[in-house]
PDB file as gemmi writes it, atoms N, CA and C in Angstrom:
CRYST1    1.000    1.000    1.000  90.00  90.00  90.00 P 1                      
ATOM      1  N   UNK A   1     127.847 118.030 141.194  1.00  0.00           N  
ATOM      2  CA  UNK A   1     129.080 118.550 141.795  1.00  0.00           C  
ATOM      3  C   UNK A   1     128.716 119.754 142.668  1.00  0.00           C  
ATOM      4  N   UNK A   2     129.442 119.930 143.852  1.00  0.00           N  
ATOM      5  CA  UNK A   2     128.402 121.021 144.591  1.00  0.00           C  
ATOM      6  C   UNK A   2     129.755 121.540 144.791  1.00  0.00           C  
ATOM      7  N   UNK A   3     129.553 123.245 145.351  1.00  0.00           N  
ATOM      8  CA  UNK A   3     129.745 124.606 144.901  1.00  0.00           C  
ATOM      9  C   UNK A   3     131.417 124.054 145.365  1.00  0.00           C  
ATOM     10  N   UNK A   4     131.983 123.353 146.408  1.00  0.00           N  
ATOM     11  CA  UNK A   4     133.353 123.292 147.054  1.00  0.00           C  
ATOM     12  C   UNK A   4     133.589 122.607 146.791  1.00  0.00           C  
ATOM     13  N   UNK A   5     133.478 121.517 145.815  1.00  0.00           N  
ATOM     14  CA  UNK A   5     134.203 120.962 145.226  1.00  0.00           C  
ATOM     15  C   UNK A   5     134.760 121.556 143.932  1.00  0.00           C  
ATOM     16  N   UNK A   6     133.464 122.454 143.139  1.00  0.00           N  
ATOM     17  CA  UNK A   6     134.214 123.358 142.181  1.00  0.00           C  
ATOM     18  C   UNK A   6     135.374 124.382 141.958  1.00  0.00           C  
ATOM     19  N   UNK A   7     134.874 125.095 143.256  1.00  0.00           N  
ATOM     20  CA  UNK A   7     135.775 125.629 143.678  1.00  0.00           C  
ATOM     21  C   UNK A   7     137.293 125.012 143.769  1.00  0.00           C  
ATOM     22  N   UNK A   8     137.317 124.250 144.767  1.00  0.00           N  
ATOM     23  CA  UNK A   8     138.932 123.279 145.078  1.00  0.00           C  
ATOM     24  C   UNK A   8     139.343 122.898 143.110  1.00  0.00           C  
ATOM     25  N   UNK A   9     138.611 122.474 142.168  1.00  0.00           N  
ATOM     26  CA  UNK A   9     139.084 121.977 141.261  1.00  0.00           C  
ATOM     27  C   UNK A   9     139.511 123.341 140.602  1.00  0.00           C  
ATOM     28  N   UNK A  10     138.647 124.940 140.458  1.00  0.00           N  
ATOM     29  CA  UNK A  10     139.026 126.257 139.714  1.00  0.00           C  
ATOM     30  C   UNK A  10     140.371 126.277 140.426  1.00  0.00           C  
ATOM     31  N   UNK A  11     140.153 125.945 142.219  1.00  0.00           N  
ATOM     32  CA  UNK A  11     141.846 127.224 142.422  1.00  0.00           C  
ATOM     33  C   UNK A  11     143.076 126.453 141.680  1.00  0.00           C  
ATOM     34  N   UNK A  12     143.068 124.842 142.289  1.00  0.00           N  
ATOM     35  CA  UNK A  12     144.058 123.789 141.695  1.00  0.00           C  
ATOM     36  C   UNK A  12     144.470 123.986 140.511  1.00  0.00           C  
ATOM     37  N   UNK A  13     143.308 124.888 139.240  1.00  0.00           N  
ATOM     38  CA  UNK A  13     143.786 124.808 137.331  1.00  0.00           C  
ATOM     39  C   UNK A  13     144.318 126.072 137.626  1.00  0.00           C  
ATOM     40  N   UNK A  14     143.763 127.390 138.282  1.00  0.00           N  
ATOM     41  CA  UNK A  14     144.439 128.613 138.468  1.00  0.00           C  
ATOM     42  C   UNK A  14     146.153 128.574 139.029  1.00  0.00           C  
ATOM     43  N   UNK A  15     146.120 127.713 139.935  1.00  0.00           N  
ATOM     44  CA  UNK A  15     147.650 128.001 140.740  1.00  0.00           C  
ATOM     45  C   UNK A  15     148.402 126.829 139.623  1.00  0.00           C  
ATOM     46  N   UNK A  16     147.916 125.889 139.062  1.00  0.00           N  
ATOM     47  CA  UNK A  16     148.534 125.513 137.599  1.00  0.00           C  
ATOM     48  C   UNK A  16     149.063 126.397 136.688  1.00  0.00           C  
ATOM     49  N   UNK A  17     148.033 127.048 136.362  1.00  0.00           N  
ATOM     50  CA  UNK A  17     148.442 128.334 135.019  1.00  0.00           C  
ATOM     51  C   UNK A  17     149.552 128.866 135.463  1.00  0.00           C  
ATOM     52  N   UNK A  18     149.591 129.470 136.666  1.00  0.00           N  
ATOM     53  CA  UNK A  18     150.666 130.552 137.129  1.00  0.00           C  
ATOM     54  C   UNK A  18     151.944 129.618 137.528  1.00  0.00           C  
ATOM     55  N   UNK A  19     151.959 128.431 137.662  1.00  0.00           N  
ATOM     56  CA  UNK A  19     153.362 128.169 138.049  1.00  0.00           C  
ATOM     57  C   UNK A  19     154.002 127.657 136.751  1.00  0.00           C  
ATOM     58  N   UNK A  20     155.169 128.247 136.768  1.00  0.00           N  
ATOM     59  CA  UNK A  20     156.289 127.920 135.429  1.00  0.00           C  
ATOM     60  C   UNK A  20     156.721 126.562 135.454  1.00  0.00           C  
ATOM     61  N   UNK A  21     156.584 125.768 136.597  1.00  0.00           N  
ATOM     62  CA  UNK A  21     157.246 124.777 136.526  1.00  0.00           C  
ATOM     63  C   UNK A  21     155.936 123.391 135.986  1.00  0.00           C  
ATOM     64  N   UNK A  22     154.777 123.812 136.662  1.00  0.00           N  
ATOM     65  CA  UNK A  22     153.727 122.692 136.283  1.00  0.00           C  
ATOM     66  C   UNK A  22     153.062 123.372 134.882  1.00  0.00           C  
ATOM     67  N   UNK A  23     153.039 122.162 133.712  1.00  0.00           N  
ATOM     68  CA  UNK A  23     152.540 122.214 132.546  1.00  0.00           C  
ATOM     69  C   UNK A  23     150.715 122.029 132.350  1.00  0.00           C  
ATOM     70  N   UNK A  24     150.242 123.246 132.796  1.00  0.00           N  
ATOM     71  CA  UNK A  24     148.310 122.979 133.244  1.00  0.00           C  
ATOM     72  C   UNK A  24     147.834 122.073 131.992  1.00  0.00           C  
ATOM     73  N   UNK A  25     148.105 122.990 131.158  1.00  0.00           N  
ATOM     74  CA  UNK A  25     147.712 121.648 129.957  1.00  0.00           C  
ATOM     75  C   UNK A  25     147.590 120.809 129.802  1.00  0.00           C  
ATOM     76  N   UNK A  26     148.080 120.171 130.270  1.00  0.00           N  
ATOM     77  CA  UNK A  26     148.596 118.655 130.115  1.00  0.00           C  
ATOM     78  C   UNK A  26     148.164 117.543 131.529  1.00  0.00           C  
ATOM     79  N   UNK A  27     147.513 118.373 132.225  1.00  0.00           N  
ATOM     80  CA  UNK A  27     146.727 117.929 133.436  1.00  0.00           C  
ATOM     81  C   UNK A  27     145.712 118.145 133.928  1.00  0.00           C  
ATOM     82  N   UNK A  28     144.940 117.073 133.720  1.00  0.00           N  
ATOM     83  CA  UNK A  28     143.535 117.013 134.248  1.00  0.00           C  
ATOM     84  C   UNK A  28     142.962 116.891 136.037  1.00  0.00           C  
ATOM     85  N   UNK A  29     142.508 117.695 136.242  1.00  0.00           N  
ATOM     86  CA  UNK A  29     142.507 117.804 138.024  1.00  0.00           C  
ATOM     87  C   UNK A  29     140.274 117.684 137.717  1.00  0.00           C  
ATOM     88  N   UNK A  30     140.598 116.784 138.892  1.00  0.00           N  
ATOM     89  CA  UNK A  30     139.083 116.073 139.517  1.00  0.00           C  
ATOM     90  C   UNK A  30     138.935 116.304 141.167  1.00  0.00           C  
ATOM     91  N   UNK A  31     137.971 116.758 141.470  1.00  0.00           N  
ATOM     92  CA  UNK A  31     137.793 116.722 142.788  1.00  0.00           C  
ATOM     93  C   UNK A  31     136.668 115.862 142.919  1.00  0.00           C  
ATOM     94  N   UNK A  32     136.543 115.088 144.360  1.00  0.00           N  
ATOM     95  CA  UNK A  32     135.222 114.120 144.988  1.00  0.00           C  
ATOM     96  C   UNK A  32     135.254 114.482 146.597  1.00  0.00           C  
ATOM     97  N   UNK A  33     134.445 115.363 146.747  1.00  0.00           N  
ATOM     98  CA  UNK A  33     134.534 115.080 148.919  1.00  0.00           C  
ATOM     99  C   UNK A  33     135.970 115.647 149.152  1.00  0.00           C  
ATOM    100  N   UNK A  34     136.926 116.733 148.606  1.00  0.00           N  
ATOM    101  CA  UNK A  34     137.729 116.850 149.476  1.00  0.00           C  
ATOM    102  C   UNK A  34     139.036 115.879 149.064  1.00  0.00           C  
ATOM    103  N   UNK A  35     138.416 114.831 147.953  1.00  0.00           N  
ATOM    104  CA  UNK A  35     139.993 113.896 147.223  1.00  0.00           C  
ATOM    105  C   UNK A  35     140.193 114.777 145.801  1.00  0.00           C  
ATOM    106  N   UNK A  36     141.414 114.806 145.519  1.00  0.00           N  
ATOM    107  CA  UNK A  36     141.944 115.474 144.607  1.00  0.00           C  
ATOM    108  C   UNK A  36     142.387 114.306 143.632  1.00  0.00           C  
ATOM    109  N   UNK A  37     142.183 113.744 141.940  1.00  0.00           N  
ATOM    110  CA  UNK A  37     142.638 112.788 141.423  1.00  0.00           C  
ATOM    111  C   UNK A  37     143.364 114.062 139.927  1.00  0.00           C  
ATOM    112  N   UNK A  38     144.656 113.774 139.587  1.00  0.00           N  
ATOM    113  CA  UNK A  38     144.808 114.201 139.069  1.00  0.00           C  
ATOM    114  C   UNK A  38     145.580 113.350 137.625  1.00  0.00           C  
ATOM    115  N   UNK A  39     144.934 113.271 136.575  1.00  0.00           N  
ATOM    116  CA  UNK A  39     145.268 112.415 135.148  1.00  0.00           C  
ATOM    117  C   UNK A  39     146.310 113.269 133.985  1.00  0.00           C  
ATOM    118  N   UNK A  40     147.494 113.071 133.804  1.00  0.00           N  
ATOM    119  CA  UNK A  40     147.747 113.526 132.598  1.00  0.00           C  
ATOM    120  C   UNK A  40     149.100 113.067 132.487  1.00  0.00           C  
ATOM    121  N   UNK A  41     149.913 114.045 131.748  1.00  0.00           N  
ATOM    122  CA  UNK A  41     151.492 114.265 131.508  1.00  0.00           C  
ATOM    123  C   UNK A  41     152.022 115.381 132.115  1.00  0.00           C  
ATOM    124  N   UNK A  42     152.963 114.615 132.485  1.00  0.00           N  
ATOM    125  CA  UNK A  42     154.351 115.366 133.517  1.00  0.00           C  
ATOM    126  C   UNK A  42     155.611 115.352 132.390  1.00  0.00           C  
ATOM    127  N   UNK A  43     156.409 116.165 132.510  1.00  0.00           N  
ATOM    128  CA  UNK A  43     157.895 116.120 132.374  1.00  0.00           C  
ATOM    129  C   UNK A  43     158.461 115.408 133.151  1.00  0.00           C  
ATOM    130  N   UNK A  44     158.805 115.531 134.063  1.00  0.00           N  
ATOM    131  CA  UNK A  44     159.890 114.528 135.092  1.00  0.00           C  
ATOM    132  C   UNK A  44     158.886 114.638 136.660  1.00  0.00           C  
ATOM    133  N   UNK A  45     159.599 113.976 137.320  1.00  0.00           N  
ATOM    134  CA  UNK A  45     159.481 112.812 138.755  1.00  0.00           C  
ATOM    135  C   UNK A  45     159.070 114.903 139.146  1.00  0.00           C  
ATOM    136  N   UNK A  46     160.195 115.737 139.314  1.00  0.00           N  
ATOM    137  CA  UNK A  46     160.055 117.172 140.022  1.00  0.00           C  
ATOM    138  C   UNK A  46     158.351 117.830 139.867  1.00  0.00           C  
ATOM    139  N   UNK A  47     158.409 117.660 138.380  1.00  0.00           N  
ATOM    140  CA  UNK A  47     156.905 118.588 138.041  1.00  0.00           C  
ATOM    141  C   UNK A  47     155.893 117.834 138.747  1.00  0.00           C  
ATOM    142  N   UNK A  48     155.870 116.560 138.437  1.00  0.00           N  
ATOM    143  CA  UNK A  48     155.035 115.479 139.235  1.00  0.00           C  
ATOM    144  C   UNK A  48     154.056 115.779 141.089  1.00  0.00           C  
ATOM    145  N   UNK A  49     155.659 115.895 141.652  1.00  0.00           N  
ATOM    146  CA  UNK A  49     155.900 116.394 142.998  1.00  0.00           C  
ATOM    147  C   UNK A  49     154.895 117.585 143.040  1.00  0.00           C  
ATOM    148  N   UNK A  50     155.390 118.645 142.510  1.00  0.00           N  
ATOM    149  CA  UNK A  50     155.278 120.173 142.608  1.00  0.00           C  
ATOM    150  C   UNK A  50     153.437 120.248 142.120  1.00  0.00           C  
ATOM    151  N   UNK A  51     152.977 119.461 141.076  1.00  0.00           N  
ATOM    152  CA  UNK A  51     151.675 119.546 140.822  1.00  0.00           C  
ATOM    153  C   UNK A  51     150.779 118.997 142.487  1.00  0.00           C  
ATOM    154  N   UNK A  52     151.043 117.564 142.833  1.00  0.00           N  
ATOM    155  CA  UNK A  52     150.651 117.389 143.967  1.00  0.00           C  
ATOM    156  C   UNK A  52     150.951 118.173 145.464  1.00  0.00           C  
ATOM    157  N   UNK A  53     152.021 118.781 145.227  1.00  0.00           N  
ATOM    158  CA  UNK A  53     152.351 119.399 146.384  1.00  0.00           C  
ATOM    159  C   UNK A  53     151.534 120.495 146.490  1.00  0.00           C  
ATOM    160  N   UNK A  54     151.086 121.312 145.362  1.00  0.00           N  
ATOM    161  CA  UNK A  54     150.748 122.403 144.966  1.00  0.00           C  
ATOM    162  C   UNK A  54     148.880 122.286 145.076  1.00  0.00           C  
ATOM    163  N   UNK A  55     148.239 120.974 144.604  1.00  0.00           N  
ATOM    164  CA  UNK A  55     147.129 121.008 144.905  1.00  0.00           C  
ATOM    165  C   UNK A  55     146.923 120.630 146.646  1.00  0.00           C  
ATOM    166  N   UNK A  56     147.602 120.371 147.191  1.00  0.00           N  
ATOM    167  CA  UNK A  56     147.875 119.606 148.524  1.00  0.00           C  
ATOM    168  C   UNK A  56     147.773 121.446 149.373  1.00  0.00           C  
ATOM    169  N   UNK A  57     148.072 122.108 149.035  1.00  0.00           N  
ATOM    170  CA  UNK A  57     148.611 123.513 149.973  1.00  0.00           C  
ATOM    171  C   UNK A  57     147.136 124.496 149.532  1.00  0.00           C  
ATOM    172  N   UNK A  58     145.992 123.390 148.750  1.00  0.00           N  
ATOM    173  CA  UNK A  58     144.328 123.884 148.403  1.00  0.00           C  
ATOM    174  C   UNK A  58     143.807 124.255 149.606  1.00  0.00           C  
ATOM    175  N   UNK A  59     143.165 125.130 150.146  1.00  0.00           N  
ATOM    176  CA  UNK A  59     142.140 124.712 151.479  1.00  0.00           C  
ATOM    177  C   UNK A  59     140.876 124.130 150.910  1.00  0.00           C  
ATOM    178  N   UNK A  60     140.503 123.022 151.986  1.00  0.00           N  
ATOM    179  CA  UNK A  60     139.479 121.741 151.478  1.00  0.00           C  
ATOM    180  C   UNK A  60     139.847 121.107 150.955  1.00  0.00           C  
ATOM    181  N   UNK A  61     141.348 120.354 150.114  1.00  0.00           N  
ATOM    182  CA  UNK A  61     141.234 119.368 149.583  1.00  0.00           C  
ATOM    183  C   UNK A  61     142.370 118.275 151.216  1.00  0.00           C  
ATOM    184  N   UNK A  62     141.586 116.695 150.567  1.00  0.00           N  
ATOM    185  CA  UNK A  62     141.792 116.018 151.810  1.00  0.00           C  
ATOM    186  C   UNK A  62     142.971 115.278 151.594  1.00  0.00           C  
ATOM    187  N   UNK A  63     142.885 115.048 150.354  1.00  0.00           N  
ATOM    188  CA  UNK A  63     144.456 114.095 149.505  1.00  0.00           C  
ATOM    189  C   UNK A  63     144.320 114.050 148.101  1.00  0.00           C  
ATOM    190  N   UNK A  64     145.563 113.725 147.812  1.00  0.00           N  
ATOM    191  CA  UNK A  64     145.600 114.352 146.523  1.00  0.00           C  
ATOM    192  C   UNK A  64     146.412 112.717 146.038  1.00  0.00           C  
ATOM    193  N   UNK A  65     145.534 112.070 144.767  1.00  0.00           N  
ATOM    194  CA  UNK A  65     145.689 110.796 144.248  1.00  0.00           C  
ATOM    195  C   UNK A  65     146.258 111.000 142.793  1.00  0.00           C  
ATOM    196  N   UNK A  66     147.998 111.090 142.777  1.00  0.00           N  
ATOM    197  CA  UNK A  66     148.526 111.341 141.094  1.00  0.00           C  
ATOM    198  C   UNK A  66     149.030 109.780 140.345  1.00  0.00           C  
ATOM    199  N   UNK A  67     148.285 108.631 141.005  1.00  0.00           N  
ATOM    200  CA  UNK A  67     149.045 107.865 139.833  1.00  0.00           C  
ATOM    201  C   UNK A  67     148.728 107.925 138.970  1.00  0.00           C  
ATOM    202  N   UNK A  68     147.292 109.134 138.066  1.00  0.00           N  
ATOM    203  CA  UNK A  68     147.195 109.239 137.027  1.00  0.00           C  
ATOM    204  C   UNK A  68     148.522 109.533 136.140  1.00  0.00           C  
ATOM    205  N   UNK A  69     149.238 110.498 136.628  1.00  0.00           N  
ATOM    206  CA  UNK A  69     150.318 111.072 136.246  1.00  0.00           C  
ATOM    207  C   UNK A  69     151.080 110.486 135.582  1.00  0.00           C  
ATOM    208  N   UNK A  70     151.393 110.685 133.813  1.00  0.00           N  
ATOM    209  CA  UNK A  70     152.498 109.723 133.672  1.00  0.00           C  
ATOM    210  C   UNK A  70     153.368 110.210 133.049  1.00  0.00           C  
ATOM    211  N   UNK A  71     154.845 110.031 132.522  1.00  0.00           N  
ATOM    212  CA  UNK A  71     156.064 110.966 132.025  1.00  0.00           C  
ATOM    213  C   UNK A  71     155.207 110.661 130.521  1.00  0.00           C  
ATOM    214  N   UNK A  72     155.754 112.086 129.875  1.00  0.00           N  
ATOM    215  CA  UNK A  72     155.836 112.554 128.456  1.00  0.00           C  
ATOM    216  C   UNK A  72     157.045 111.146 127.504  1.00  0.00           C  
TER     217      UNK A  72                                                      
END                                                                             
């Protein structure tokens, strides 16, 4: 894994922690080249959104892939 991809995956779990609305716990974030795959549990369709939207607003990541994502 080389240094910017680590990076893109630290800021994505950091801006997790701090938002009230996305549950970090409960979501696993992967980076490859600039793709963002993210695996876990959501609360509803909103948190869903807001996790991808939120790794999407990363600098360096290229797209962000949540059908891991599935409701609680």
């Amino acid at each position: 894994m080389d240094s910017s991809t680590t990076k893109i995956t630290t800021k994505i779990k950091s801006t997790y922690m701090y938002s009230n609305n996305v549950d970090s716990s409960d979501i696993a974030v992967n980076t490859t080249k600039g793709v963002v795959t993210l695996d876990g549990m959501v609360d509803s369709g909103s948190e869903k959104a807001l996790a991808v939207q939120l790794a999407e607003n990363i600098k360096g990541v290229q797209s962000v892939k949540a059908g891991g994502l599935t409701f609680k």
